[in-house]
Structures are given as structure tokens and as C-alpha cells.
C-alpha positions as a printed NumPy array, in Angstrom:
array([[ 0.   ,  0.   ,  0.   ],
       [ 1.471,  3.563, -0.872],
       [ 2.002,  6.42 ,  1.777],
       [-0.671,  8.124,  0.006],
       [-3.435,  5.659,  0.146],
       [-2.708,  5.998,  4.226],
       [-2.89 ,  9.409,  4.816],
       [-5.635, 10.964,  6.118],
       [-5.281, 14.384,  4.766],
       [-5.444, 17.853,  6.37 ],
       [-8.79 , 17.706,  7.857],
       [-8.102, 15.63 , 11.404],
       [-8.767, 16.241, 15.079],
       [-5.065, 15.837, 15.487],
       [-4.124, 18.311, 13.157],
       [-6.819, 20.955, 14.401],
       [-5.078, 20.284, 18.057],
       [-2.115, 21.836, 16.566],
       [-3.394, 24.265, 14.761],
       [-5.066, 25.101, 19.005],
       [-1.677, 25.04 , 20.026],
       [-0.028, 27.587, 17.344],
       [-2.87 , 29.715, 17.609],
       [-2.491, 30.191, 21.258],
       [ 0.869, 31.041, 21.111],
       [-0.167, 34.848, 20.5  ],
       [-2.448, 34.815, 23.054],
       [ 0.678, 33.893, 25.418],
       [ 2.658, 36.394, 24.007],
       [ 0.26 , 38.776, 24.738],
       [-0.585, 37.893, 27.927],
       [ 2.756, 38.048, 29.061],
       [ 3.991, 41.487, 27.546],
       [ 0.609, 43.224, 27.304],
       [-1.046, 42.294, 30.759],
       [ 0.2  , 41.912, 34.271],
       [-1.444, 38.202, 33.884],
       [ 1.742, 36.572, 34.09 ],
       [ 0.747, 33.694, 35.894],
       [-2.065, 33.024, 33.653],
       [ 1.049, 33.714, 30.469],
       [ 2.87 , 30.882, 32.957],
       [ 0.239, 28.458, 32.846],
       [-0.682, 28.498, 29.452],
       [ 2.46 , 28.271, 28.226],
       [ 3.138, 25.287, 31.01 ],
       [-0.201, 23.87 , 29.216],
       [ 1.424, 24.256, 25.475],
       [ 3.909, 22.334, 26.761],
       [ 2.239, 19.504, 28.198],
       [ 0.238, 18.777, 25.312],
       [ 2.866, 18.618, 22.417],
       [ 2.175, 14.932, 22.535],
       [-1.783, 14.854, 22.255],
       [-1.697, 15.7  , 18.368],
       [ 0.54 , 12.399, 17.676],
       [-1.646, 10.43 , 20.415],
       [-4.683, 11.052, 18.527],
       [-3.084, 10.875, 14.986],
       [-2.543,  7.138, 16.479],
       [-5.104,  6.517, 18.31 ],
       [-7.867,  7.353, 15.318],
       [-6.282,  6.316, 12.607],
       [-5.632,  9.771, 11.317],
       [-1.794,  9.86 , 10.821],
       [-1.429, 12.095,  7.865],
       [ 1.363, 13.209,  5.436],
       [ 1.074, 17.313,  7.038],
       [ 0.866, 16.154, 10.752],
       [ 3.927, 14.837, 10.096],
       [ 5.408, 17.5  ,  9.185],
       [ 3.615, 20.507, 11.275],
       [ 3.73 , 18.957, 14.472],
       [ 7.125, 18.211, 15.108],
       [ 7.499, 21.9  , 13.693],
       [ 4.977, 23.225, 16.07 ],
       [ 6.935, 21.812, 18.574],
       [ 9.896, 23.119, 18.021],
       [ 8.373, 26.839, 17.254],
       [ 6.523, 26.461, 20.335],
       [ 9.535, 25.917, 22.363],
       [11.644, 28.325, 20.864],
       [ 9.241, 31.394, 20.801],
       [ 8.546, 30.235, 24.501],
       [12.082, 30.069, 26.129],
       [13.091, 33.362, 24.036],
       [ 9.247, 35.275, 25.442],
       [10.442, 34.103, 29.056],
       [14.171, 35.793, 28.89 ],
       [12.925, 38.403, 27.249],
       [10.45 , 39.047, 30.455],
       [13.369, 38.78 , 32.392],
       [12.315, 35.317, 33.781],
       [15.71 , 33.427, 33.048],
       [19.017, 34.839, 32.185],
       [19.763, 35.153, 28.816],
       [22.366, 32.424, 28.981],
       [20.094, 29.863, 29.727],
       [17.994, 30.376, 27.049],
       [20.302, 30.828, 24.421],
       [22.122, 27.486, 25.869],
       [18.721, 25.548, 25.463],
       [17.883, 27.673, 22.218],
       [21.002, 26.356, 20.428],
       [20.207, 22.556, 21.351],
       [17.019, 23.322, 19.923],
       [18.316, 24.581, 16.891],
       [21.106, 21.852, 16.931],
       [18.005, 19.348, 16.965],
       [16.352, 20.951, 14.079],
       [19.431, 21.579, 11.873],
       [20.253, 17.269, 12.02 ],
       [16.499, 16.592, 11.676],
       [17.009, 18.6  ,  7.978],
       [20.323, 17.663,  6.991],
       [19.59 , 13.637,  7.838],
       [16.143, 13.883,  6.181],
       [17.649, 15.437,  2.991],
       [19.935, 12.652,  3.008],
       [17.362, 10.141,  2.941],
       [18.296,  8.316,  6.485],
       [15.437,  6.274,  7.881],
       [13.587,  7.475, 10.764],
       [14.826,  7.848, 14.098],
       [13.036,  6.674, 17.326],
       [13.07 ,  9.32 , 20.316],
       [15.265,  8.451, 23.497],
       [13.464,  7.762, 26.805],
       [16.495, 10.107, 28.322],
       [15.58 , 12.554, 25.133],
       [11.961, 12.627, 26.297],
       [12.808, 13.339, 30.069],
       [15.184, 16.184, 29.115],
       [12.692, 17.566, 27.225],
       [ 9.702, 17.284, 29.693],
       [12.067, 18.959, 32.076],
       [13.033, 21.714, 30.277],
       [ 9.466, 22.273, 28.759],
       [ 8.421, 22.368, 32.274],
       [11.16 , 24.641, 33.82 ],
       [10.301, 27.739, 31.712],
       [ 7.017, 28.359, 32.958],
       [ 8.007, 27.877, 36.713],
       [10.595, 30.605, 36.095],
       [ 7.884, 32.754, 34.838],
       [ 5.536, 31.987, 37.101],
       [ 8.266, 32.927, 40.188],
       [ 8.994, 36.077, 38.812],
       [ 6.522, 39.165, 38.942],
       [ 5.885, 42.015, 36.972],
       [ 7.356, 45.423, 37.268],
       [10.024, 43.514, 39.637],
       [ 7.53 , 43.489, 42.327],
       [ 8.793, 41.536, 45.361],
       [ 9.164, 37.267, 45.352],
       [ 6.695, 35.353, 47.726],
       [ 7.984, 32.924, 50.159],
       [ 6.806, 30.07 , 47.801],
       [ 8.328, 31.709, 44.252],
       [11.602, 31.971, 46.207],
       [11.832, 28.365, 46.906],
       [10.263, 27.002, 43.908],
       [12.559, 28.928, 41.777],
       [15.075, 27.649, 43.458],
       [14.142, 24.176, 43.353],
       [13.232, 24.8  , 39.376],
       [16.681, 26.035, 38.713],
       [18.367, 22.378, 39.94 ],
       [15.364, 20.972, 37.775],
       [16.137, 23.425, 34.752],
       [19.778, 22.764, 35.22 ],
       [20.146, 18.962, 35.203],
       [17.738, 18.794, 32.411],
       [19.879, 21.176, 30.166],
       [22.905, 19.415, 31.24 ],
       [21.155, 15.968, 30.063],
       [20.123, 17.263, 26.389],
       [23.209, 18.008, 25.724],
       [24.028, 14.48 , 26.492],
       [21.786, 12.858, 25.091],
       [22.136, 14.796, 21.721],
       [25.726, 13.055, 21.231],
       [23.637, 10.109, 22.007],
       [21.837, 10.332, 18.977],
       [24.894,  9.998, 16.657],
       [24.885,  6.02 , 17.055],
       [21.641,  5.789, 15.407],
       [21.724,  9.008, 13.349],
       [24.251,  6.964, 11.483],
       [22.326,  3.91 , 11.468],
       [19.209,  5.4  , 10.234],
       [21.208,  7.023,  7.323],
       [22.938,  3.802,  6.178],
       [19.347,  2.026,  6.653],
       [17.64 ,  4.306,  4.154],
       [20.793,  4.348,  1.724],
       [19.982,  0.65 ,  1.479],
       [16.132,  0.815,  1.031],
       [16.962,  2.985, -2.083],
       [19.056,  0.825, -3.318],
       [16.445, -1.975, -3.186],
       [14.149,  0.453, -4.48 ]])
């Protein structure tokens, strides 16, 4: 059966959940530099987060994998994440440093993603470790957010220690994506020599 015959097209619940999840990245934006609602900005973006894996769950789980998911989600992952962890330095929630540091793992990511796809290489499965690092960091933004307050206002008892406790979080995870991205070399190779020899056969 051709890839054609099983995708579902551009009409699917899966791909309307991340078309949701793009479209509410304004809203975040706004929130956060247009309001004083930055714990509402926090939560929201701890929400796009949560749910990046909800589109491909349901592409699954109904049958509805299409030929555009494919494409669009991964890259409204990656926008989502980006536009976030830039947003939050720029509201002087992190220090630039740390965002940059995750930024260029994130670009890093994307650039290898393009460059082995051009080359043809079969697909790559995700890492349990590369999962957990992500989660983490995904998850560390918005708590830095959500313990900082607008106009520099003063910390609460509880934003002092959870930021704390986020920045061990944040921290380790960073450290661990940038582990397991040399981890992914192994099978970056063997992904590229498997789809040099399903050409061939082709």
C-alpha cells in the first residue's frame, strides 16, 4: 500500500489540536507582555507544553496519521519551544544564557532533523532520556515565569523556593540534552545507512 493511500489528509482532530496550540501562542505572548497576567502567560504556556504529545496520540489513536501532521507537528513543537524560552528571557524570567544554551540545542536538533532527512536516512526513534530532558526543560520555563513578577515586584515565600528548586530541575535537564544529543549519533548513522539501502532496493 502507498504512503498516500494511508494518509488521512489535512482535515483531522489531530491536526486541528495543533493548529489550538499555534494559535495560542499569541495569546501567550500577549498575555505576558501586554497584561500583568503573568501567571495566567505561565500556565498556558506550562499547558502548550504539556500537550505537544496529544496531536501524535490522537493521529494514532484514530487512525488519522497524515502526510502534514507529520510535518507541522514536530514543527509546532519546536516553534513552540523556541518562541517560549526566548518570550520568558525576554520578560526577564531566566538569564539570557540559559535560554540561548537551550535555544542552540534546539536549533542543533532541528538543523540534524534537515540535513539527515535530505539525506534520505530512515527514521529515528526518540530516546526515553531525550523525552525526560525535554519534559524537564518544557516544564522549567514556565516555573521561572511563574516565580517572577511584573514590574520587579517583590518574590513570595513560595516563588523563592520554587525557583530555586526549578533552577536544579532546569539545570540537570539542560545538562542531560546536551548528552543525550551526542547520544543520537549512534543511530543518526544507522538510520542514514538504513535508508541508503532501502533505495538501493528500491
Amino acid at each position: 500500500m502507498s504512503a498516500d493511500a494511508d494518509d488521512a489528509g489535512w482535515l483531522t482532530w489531530a491536526n486541528a489540536i495543533t493548529a489550538v496550540r499555534l494559535a495560542l501562542l499569541p495569546v501567550f505572548l500577549w498575555l505576558l507582555f501586554s497584561t500583568d497576567h503573568r501567571a495566567i502567560a505561565a500556565w498556558l504556556l506550562g499547558a502548550l507544553g504539556a500537550t505537544d504529545w496529544v496531536d501524535g496520540y490522537l493521529a494514532r489513536r484514530l487512525g488519522q496519521v497524515s502526510n502534514i501532521g507529520k510535518i507541522i507537528d514536530p514543527v509546532a513543537d519546536r516553534v513552540l519551544v523556541m518562541v517560549g524560552l526566548l518570550a520568558v528571557a525576554a520578560a526577564s524570567g531566566v538569564p539570557w544564557w540559559f535560554a540561548l544554551t537551550t535555544l542552540a540545542r534546539e536549533l542543533v536538533v532541528s538543523l540534524l532533523t534537515l540535513v539527515l532527512a535530505a539525506l534520505g536516512a530512515a527514521r529515528i526513534d526518540v530516546l526515553w532520556w531525550g523525552k525526560v530532558s525535554t519534559f524537564t526543560l518544557m516544564a522549567t520555563f514556565p516555573l521561572f515565569l511563574l516565580t517572577t513578577n511584573p514590574h520587579h515586584a517583590a518574590l513570595a515565600t513560595w516563588q523563592h523556593v520554587t525557583r530555586d528548586l526549578t533552577w536544579i530541575v532546569g539545570v540537570a535537564g539542560l545538562s542531560l540534552a546536551w548528552v543525550v544529543l551526542f547520544g543520537y549519533v549512534r543511530p543518526a548513522l544507522a538510520a542514514l545507512r538504513a535508508g541508503r539501502r532501502g533505495r538501493r532496493i528500491l
